[in-house]
TITOR-693174 format. One record per residue (C-alpha): chain; x, y, z; residue in one letter; residue number from 1. Coordinates in Angstrom, 3 decimals. Layout:
BEGIN
  chain        px        py        pz  res    n
      A         X         Y         Z    A  NUM
...
***
This chain:
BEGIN
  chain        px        py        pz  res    n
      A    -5.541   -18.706     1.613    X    1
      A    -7.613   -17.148     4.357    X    2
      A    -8.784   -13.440     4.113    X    3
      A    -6.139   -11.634     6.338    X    4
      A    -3.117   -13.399     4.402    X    5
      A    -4.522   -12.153     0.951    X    6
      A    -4.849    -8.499     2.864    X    7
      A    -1.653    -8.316     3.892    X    8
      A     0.062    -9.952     0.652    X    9
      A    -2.015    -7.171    -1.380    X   10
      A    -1.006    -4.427     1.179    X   11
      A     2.772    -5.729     1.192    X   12
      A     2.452    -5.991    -2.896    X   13
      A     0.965    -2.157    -3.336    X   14
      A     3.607    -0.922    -0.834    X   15
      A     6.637    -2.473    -2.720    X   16
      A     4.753    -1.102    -6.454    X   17
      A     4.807     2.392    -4.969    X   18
      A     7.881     2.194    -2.398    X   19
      A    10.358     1.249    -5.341    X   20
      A     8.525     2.985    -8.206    X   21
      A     9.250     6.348    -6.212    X   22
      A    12.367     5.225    -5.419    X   23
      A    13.456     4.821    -8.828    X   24
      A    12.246     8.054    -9.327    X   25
      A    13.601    10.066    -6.502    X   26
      A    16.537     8.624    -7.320    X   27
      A    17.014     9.764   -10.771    X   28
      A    15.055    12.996   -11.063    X   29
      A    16.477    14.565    -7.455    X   30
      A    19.572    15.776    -5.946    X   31
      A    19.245    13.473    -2.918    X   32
      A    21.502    11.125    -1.772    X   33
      A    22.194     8.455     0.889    X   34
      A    19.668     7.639     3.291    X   35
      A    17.657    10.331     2.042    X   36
      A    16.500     8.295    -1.070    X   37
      A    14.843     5.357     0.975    X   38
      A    13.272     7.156     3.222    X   39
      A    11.856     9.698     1.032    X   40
      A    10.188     6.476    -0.802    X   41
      A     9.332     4.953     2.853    X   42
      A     6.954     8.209     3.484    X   43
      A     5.366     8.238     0.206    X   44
      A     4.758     5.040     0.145    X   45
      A     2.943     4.755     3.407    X   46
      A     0.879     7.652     2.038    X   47
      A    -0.250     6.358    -1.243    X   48
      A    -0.589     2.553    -0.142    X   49
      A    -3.814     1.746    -0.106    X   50
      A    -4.948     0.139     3.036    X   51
      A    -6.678    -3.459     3.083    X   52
      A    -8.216    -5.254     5.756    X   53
      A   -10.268    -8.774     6.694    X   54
      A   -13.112    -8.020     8.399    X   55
      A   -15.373   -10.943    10.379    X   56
      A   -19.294    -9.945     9.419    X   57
      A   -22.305   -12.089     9.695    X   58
      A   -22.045   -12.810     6.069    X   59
      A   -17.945   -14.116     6.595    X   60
      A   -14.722   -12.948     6.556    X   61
      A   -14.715   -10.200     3.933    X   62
      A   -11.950    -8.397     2.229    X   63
      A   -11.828    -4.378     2.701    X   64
      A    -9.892    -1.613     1.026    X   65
      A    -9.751     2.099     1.610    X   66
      A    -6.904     4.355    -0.679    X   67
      A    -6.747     8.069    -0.533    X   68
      A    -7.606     8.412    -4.540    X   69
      A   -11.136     6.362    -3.653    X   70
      A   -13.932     7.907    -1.846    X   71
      A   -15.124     5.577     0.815    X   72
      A   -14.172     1.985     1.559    X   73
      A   -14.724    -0.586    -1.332    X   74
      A   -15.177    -4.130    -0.486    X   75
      A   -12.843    -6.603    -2.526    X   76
      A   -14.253    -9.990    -3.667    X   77
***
């Protein structure tokens, strides 16, 4: 599996964690209803993803992520 597939399977992975963990959540411990649910989870989860990316470098392809509750941009082996 190349770099850039494994980035945006992990991305795709952490958004659906997030997107349907708040979900549940909004869900049961809110007054909101309707479309106001998904879309509430759709925000947050964009926002707390973290954010992977394949990157061509001398070395290779490489494997980068960057998330709001890490300082900097870590690479991934």
């Amino acid at each position: 599996m190349s770099k850039k597939t494994k980035a945006f399977v992990y991305q795709l992975v952490s958004f659906a964690v997030i997107f349907f963990s708040v979900r549940y959540l909004t869900a049961t411990f809110t007054n909101l209803t309707g479309y106001w649910i998904p879309i509430t989870a759709f925000v947050v989860g964009t926002i707390l993803a973290p954010r992977f990316q394949a990157i061509s470098t001398r070395d290779g392809e490489k494997l980068f992520m960057k998330w709001l509750f890490i300082k900097g941009i870590k690479e991934i082996k």
